[in-house]
PyMOL Python script that loads the backbone (N, CA, C, O; Angstrom):
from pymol import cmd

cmd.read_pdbstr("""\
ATOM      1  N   UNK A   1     -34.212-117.887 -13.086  1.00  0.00           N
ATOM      2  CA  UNK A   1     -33.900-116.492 -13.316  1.00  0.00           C
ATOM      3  C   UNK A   1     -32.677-116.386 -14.224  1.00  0.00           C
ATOM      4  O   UNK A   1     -31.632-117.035 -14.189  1.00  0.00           O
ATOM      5  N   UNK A   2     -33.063-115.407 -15.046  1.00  0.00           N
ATOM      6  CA  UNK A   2     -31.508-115.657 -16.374  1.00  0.00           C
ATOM      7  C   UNK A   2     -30.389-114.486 -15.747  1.00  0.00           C
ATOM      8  O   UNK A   2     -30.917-113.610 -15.062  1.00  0.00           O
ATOM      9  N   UNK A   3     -29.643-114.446 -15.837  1.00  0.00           N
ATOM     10  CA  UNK A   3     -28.403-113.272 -15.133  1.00  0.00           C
ATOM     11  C   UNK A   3     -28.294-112.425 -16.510  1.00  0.00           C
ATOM     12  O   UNK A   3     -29.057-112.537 -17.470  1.00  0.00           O
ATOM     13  N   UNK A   4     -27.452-111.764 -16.429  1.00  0.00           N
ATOM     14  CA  UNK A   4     -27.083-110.722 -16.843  1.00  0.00           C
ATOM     15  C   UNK A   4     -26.371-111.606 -18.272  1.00  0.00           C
ATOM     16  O   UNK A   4     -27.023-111.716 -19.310  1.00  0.00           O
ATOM     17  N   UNK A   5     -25.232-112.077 -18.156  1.00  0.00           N
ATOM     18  CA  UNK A   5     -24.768-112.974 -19.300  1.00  0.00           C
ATOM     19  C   UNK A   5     -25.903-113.225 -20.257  1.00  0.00           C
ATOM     20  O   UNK A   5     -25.946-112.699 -21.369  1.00  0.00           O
ATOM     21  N   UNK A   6     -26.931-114.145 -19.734  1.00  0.00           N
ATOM     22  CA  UNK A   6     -28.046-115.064 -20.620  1.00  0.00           C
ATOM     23  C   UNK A   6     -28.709-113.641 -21.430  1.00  0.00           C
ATOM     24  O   UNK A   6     -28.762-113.661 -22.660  1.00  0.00           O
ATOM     25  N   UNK A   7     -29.183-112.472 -20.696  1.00  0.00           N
ATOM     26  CA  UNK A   7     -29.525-111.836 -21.232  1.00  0.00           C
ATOM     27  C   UNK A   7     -28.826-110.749 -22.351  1.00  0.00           C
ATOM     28  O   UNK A   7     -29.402-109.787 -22.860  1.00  0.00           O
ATOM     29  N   UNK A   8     -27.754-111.077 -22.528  1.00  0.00           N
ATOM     30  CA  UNK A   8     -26.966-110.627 -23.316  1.00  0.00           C
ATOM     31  C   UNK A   8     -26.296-111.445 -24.476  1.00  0.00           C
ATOM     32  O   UNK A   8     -25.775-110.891 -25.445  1.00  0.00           O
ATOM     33  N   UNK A   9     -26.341-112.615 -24.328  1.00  0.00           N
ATOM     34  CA  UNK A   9     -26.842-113.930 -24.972  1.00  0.00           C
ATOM     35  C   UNK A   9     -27.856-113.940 -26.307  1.00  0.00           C
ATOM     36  O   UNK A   9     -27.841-114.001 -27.537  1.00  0.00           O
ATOM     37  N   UNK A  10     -28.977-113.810 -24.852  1.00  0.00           N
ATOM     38  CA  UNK A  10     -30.413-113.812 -26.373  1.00  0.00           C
ATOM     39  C   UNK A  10     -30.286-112.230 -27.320  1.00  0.00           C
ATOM     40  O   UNK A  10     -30.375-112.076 -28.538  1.00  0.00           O
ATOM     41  N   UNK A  11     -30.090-111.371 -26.418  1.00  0.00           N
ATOM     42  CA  UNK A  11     -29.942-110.200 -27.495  1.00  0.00           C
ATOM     43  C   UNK A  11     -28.898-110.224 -28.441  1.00  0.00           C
ATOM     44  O   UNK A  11     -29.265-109.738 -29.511  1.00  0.00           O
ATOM     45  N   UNK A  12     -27.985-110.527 -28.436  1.00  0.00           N
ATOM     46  CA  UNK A  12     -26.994-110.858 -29.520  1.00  0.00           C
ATOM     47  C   UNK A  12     -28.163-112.119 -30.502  1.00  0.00           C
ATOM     48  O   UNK A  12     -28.503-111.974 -31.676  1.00  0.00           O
ATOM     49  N   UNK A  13     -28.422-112.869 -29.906  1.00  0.00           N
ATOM     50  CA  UNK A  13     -29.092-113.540 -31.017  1.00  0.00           C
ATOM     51  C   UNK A  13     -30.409-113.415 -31.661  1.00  0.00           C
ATOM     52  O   UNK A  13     -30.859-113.947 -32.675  1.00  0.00           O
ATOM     53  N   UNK A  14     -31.043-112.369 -30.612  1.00  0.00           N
ATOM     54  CA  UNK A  14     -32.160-111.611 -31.748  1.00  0.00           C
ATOM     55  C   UNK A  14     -31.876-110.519 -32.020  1.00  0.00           C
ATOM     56  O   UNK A  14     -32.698-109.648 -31.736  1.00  0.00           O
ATOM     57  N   UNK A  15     -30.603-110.133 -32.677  1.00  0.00           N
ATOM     58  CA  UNK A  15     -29.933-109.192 -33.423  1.00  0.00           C
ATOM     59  C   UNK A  15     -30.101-110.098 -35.002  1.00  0.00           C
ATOM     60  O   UNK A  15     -30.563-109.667 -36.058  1.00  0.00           O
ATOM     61  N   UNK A  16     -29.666-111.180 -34.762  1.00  0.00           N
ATOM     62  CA  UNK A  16     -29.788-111.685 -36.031  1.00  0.00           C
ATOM     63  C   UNK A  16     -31.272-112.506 -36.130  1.00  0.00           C
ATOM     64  O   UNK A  16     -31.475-113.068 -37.206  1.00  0.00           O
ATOM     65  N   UNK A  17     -31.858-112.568 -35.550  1.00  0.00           N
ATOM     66  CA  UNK A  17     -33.379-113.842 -35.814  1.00  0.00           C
ATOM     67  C   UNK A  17     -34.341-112.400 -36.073  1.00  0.00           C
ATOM     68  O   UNK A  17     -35.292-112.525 -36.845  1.00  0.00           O
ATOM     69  N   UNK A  18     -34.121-111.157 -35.490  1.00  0.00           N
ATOM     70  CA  UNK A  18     -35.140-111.007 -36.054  1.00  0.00           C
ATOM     71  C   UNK A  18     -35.090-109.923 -37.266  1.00  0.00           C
ATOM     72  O   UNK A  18     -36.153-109.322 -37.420  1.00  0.00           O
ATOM     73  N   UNK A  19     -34.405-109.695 -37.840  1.00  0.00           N
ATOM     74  CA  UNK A  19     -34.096-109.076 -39.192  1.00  0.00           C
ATOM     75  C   UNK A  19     -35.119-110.151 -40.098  1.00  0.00           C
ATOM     76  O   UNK A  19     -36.145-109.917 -40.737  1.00  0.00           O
ATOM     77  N   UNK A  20     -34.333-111.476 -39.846  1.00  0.00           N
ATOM     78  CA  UNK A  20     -34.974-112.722 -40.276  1.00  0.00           C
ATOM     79  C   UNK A  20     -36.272-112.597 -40.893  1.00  0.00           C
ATOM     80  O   UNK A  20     -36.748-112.266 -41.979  1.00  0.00           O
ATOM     81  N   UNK A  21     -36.841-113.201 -39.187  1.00  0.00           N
ATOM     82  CA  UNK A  21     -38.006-113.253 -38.866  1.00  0.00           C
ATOM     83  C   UNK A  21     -39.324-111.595 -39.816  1.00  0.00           C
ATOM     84  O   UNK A  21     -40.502-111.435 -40.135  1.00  0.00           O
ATOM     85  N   UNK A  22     -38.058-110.857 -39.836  1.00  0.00           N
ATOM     86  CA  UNK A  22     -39.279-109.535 -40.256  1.00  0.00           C
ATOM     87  C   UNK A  22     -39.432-109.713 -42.042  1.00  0.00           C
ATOM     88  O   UNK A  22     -40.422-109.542 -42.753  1.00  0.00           O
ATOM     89  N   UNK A  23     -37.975-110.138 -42.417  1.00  0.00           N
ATOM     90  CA  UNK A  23     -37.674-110.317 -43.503  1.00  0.00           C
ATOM     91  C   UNK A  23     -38.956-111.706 -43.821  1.00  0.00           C
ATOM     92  O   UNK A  23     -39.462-111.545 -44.931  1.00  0.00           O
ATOM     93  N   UNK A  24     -39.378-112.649 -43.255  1.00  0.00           N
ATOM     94  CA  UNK A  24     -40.258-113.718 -43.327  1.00  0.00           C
ATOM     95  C   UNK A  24     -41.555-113.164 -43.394  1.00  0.00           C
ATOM     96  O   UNK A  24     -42.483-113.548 -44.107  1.00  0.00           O
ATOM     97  N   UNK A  25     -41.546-112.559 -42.876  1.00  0.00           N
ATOM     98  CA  UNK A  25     -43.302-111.610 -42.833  1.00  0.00           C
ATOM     99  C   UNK A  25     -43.673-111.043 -44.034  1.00  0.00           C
ATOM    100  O   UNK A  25     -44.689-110.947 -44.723  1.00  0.00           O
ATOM    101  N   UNK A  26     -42.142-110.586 -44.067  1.00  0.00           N
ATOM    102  CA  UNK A  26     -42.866-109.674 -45.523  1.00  0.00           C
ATOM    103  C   UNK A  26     -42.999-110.288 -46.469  1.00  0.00           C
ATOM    104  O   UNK A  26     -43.772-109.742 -47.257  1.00  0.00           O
ATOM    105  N   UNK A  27     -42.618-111.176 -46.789  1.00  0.00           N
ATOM    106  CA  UNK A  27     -42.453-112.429 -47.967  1.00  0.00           C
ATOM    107  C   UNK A  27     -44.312-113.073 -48.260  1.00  0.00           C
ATOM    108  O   UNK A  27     -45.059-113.327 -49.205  1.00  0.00           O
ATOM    109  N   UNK A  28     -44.324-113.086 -46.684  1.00  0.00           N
ATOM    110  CA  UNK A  28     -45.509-114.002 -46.547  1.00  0.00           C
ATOM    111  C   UNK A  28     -46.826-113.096 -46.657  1.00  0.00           C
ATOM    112  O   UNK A  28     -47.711-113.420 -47.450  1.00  0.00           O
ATOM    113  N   UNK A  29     -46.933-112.083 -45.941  1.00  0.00           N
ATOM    114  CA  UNK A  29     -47.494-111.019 -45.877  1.00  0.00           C
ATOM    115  C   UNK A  29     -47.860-110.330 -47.097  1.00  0.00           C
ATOM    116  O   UNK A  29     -49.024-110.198 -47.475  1.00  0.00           O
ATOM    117  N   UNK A  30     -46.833-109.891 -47.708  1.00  0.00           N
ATOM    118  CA  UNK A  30     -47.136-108.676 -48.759  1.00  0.00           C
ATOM    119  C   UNK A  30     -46.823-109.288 -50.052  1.00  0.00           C
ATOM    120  O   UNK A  30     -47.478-108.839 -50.992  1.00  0.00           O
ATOM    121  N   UNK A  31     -45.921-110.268 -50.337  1.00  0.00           N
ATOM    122  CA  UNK A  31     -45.283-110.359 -51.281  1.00  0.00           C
ATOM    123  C   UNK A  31     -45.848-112.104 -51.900  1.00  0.00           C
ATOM    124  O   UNK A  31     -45.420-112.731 -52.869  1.00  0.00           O
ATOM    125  N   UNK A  32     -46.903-112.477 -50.931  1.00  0.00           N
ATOM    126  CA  UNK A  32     -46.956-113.671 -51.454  1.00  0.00           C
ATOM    127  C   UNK A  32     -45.692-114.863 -51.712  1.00  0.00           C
ATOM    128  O   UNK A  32     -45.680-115.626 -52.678  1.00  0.00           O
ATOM    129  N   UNK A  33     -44.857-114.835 -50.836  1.00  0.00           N
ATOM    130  CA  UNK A  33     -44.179-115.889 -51.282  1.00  0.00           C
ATOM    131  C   UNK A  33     -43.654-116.712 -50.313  1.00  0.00           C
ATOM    132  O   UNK A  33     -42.618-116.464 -49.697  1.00  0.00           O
ATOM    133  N   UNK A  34     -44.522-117.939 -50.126  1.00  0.00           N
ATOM    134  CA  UNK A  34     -45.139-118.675 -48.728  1.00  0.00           C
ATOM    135  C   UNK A  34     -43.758-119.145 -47.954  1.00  0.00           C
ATOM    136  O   UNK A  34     -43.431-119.168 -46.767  1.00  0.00           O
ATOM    137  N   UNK A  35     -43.039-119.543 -49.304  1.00  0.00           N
ATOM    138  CA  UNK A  35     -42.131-120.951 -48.674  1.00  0.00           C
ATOM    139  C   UNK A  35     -40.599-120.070 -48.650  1.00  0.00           C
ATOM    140  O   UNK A  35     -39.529-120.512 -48.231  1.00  0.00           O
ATOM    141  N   UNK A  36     -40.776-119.136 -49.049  1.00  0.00           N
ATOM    142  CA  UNK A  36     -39.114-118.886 -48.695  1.00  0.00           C
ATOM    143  C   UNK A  36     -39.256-117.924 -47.107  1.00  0.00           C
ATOM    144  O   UNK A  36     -38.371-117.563 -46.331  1.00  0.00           O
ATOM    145  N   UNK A  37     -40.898-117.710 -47.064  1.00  0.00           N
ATOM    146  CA  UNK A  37     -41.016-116.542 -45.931  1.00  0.00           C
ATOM    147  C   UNK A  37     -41.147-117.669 -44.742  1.00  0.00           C
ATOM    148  O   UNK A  37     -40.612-117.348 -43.681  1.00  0.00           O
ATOM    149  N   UNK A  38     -41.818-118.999 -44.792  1.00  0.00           N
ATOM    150  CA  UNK A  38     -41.903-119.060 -43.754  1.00  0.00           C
ATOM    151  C   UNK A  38     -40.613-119.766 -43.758  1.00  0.00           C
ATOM    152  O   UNK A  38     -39.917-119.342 -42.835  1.00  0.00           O
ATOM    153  N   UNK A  39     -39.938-120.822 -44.552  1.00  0.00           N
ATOM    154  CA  UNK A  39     -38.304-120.769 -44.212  1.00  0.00           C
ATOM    155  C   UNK A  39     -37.561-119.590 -43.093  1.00  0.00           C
ATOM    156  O   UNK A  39     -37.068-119.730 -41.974  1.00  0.00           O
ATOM    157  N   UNK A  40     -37.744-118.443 -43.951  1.00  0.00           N
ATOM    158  CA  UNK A  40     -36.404-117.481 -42.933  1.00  0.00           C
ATOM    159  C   UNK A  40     -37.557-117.174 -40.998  1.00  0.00           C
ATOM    160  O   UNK A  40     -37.035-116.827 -39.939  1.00  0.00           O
ATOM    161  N   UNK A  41     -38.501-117.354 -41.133  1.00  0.00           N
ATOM    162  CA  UNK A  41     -39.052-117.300 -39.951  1.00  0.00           C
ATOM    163  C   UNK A  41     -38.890-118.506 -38.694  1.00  0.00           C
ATOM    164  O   UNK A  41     -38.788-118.536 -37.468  1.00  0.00           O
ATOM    165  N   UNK A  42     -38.953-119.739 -40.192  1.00  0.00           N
ATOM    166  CA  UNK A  42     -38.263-121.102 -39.204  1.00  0.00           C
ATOM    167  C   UNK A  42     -37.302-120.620 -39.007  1.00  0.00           C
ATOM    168  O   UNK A  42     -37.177-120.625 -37.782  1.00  0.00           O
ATOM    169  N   UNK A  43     -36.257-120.053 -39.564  1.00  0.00           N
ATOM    170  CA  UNK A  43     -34.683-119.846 -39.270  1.00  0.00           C
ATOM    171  C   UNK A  43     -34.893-119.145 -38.145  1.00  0.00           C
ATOM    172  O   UNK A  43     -34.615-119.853 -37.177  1.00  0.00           O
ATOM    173  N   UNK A  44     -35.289-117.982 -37.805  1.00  0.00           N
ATOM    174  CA  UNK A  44     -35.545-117.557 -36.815  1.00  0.00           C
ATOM    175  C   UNK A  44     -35.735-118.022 -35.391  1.00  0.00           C
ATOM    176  O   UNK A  44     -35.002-117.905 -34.409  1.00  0.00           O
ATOM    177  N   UNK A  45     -36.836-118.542 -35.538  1.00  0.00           N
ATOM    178  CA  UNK A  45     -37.369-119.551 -34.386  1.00  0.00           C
ATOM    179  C   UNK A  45     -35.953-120.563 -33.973  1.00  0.00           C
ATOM    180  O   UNK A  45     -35.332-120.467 -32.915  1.00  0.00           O
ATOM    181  N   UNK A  46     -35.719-121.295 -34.821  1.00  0.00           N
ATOM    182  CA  UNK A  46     -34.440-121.744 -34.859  1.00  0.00           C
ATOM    183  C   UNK A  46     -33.170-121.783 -34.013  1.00  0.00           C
ATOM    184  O   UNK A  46     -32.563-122.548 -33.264  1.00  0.00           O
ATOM    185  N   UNK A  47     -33.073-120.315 -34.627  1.00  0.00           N
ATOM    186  CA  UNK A  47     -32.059-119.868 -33.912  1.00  0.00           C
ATOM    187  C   UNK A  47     -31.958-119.243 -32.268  1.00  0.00           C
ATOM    188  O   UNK A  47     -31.028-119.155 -31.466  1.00  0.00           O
ATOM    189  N   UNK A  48     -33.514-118.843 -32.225  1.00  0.00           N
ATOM    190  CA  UNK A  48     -33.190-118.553 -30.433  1.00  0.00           C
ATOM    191  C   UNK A  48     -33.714-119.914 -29.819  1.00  0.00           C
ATOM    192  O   UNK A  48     -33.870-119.820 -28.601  1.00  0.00           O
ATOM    193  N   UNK A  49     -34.046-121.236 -30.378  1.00  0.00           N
ATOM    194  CA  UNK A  49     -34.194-122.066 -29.436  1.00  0.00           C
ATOM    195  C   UNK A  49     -32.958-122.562 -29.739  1.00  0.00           C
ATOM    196  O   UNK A  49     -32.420-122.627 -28.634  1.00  0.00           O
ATOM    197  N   UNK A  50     -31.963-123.058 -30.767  1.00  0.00           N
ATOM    198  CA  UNK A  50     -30.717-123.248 -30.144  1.00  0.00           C
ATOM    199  C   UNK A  50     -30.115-122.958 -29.435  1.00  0.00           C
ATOM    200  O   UNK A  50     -29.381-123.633 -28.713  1.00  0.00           O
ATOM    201  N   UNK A  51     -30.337-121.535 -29.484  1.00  0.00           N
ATOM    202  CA  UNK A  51     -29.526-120.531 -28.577  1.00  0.00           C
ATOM    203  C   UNK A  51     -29.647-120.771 -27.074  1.00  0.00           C
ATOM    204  O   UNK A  51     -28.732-120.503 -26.295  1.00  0.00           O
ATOM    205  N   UNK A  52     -30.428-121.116 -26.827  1.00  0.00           N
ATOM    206  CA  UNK A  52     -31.894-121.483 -25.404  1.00  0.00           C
ATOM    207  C   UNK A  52     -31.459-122.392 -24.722  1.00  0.00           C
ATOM    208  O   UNK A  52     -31.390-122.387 -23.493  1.00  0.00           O
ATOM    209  N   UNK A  53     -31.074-123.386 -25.560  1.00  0.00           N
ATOM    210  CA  UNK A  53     -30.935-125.261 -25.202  1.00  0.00           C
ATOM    211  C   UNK A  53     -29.612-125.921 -25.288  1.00  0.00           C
ATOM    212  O   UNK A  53     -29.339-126.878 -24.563  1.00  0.00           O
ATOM    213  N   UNK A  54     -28.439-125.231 -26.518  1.00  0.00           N
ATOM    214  CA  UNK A  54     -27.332-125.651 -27.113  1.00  0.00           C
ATOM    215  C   UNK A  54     -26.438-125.410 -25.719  1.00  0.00           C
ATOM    216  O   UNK A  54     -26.588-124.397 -25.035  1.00  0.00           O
ATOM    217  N   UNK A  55     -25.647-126.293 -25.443  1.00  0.00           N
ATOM    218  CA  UNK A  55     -24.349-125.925 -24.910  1.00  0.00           C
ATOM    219  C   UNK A  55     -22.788-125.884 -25.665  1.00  0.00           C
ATOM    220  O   UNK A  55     -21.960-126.783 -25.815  1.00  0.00           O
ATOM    221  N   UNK A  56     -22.774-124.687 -25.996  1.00  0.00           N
ATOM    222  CA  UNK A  56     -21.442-124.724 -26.619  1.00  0.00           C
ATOM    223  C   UNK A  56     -20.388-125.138 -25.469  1.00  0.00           C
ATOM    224  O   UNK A  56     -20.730-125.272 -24.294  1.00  0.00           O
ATOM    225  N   UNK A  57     -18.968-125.340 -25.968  1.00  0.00           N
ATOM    226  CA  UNK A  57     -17.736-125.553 -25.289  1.00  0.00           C
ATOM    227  C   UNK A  57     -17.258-124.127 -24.625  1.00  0.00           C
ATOM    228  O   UNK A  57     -16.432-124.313 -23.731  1.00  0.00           O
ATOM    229  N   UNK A  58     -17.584-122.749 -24.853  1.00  0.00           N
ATOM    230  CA  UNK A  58     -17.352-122.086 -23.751  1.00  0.00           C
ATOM    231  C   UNK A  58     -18.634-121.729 -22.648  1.00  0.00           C
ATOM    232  O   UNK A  58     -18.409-120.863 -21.803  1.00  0.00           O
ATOM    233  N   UNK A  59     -19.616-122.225 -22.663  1.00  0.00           N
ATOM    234  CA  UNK A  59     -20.094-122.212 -21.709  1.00  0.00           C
ATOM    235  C   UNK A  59     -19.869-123.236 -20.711  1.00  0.00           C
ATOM    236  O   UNK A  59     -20.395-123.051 -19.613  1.00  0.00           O
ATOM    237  N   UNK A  60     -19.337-124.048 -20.853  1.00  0.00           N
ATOM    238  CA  UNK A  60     -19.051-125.517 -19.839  1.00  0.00           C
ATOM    239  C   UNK A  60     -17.758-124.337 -18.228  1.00  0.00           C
ATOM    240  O   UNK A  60     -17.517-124.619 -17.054  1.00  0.00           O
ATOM    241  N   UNK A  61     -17.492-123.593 -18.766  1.00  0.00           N
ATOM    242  CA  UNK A  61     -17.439-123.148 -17.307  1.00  0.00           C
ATOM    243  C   UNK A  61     -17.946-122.264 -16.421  1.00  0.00           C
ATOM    244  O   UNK A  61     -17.599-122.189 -15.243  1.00  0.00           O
ATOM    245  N   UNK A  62     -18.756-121.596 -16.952  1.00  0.00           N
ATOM    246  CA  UNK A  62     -19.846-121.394 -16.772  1.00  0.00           C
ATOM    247  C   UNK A  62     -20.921-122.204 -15.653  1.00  0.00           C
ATOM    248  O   UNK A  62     -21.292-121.902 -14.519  1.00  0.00           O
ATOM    249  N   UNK A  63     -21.174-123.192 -16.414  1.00  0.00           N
ATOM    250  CA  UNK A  63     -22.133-123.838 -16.089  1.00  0.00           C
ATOM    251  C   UNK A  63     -21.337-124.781 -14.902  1.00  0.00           C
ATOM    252  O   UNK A  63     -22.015-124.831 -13.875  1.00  0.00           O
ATOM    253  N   UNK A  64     -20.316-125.383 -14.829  1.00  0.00           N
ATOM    254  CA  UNK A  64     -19.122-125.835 -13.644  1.00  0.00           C
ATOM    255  C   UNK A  64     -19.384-124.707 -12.495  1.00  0.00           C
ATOM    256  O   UNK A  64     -19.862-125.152 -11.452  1.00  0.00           O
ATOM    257  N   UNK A  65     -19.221-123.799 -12.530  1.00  0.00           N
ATOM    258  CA  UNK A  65     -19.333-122.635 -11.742  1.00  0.00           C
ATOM    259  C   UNK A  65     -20.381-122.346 -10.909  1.00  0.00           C
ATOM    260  O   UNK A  65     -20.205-122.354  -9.690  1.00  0.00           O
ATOM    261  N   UNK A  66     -21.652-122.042 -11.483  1.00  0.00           N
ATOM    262  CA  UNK A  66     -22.904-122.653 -10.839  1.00  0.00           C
ATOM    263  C   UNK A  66     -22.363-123.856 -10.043  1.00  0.00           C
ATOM    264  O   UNK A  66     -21.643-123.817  -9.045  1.00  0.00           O
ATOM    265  N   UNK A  67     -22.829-124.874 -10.650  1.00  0.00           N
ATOM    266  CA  UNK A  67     -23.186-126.095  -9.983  1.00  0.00           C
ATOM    267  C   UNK A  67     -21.540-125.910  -8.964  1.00  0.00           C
ATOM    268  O   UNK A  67     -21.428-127.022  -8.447  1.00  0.00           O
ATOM    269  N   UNK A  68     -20.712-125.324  -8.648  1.00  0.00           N
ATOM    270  CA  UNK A  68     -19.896-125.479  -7.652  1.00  0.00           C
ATOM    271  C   UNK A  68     -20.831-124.718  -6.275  1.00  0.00           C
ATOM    272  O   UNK A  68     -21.123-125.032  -5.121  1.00  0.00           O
ATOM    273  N   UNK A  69     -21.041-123.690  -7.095  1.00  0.00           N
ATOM    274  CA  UNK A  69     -21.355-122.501  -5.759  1.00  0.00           C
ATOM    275  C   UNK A  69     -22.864-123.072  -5.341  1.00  0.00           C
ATOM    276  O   UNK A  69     -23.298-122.993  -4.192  1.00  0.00           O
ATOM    277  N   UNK A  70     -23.738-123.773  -6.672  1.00  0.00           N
ATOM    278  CA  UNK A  70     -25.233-123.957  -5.966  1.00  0.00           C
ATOM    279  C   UNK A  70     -24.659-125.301  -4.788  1.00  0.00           C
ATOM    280  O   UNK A  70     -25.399-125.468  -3.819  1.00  0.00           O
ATOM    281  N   UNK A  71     -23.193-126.356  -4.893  1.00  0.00           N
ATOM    282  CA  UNK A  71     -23.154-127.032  -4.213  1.00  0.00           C
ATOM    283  C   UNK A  71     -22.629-126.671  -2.849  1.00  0.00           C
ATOM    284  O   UNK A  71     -22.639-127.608  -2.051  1.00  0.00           O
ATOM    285  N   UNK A  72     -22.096-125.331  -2.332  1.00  0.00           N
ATOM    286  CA  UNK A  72     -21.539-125.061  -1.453  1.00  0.00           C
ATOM    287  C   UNK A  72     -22.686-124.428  -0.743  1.00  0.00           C
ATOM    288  O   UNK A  72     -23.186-124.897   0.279  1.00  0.00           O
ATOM    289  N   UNK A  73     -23.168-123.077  -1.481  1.00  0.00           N
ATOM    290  CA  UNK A  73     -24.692-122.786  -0.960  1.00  0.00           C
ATOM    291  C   UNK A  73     -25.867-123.180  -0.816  1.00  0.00           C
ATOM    292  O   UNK A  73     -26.317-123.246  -1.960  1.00  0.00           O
ATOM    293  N   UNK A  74     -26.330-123.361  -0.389  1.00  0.00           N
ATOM    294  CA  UNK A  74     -27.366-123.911   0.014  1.00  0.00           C
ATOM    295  C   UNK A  74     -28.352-123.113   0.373  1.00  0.00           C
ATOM    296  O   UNK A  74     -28.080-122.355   1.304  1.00  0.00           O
ATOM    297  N   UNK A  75     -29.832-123.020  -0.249  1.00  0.00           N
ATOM    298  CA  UNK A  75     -31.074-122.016   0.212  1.00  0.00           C
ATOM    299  C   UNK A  75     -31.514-122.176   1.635  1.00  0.00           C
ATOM    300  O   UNK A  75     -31.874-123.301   1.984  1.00  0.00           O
ATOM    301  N   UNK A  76     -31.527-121.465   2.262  1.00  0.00           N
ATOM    302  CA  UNK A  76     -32.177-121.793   3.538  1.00  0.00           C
ATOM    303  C   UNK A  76     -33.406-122.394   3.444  1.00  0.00           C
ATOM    304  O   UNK A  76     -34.073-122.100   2.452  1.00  0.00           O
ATOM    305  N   UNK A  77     -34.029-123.439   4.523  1.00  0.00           N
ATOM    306  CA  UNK A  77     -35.825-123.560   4.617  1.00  0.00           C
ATOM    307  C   UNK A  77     -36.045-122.862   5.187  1.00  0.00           C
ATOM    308  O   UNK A  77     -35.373-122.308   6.058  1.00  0.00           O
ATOM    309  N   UNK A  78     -37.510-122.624   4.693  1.00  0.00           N
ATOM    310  CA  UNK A  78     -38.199-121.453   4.560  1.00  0.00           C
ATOM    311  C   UNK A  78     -38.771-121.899   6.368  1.00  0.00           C
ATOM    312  O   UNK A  78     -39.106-121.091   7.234  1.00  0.00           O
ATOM    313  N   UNK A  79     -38.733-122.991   6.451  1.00  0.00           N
ATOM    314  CA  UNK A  79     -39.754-123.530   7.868  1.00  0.00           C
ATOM    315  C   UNK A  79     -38.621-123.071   9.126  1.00  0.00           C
ATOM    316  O   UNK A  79     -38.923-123.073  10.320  1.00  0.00           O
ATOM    317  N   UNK A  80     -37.420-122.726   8.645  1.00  0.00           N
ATOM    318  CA  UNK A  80     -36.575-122.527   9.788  1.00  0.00           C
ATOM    319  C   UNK A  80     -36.396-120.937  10.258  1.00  0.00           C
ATOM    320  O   UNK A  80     -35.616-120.562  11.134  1.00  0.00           O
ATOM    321  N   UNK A  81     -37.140-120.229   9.613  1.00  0.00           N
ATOM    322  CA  UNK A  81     -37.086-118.829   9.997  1.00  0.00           C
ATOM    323  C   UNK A  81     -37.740-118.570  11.059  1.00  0.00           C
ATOM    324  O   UNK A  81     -38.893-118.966  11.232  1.00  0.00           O
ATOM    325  N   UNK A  82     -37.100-117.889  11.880  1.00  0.00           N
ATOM    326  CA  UNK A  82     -37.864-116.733  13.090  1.00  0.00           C
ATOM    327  C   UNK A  82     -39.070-116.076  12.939  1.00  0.00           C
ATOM    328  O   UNK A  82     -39.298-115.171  12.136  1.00  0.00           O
ATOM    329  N   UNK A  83     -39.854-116.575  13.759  1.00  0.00           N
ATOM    330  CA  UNK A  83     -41.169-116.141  13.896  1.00  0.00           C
ATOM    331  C   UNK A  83     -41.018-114.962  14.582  1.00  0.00           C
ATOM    332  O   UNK A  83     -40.225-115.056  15.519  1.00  0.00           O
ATOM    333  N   UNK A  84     -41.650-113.593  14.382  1.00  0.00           N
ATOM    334  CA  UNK A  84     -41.745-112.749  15.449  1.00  0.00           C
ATOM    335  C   UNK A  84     -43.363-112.259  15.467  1.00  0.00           C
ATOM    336  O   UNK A  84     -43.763-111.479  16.332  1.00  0.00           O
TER     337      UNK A  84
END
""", "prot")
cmd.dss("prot")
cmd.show_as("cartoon", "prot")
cmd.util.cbc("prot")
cmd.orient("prot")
């Protein structure tokens, strides 16, 4: 499940991929011009799977943070609940 952050994340970065990406269509689409359209569409693509996968240096606390609290909390089993 992505939180609130992640999703504010990818929208900042398809602020810029998809201007791109539309800008690639039309190239390819209307204007005939294969290789620079599908270029800015790779760029696109590109850029939200970096975005996706990359760990920059301010997310490292972040991600410390999680893994503190997923180590303190713990999900309950599901087999230990009250039957009524």
């Amino acid at each position: 499940m992505a939180g609130i952050i992640d999703t504010i994340k990818l929208a900042g970065t398809l602020v810029l991929a998809l201007p791109a990406a539309i800008a690639g269509l039309e190239l390819v689409l209307i204007r005939g011009q294969t290789t620079f359209g599908v270029a800015l569409i790779g760029l696109a693509v590109g850029l939200v799977a970096i975005q996706h996968w990359l760990t920059l240096p301010t997310d490292i606390p972040e991600l410390l943070a999680k893994r503190f609290v997923g180590a303190i909390t713990k999900d309950p089993d599901p087999d230990s609940e009250d039957e009524r």
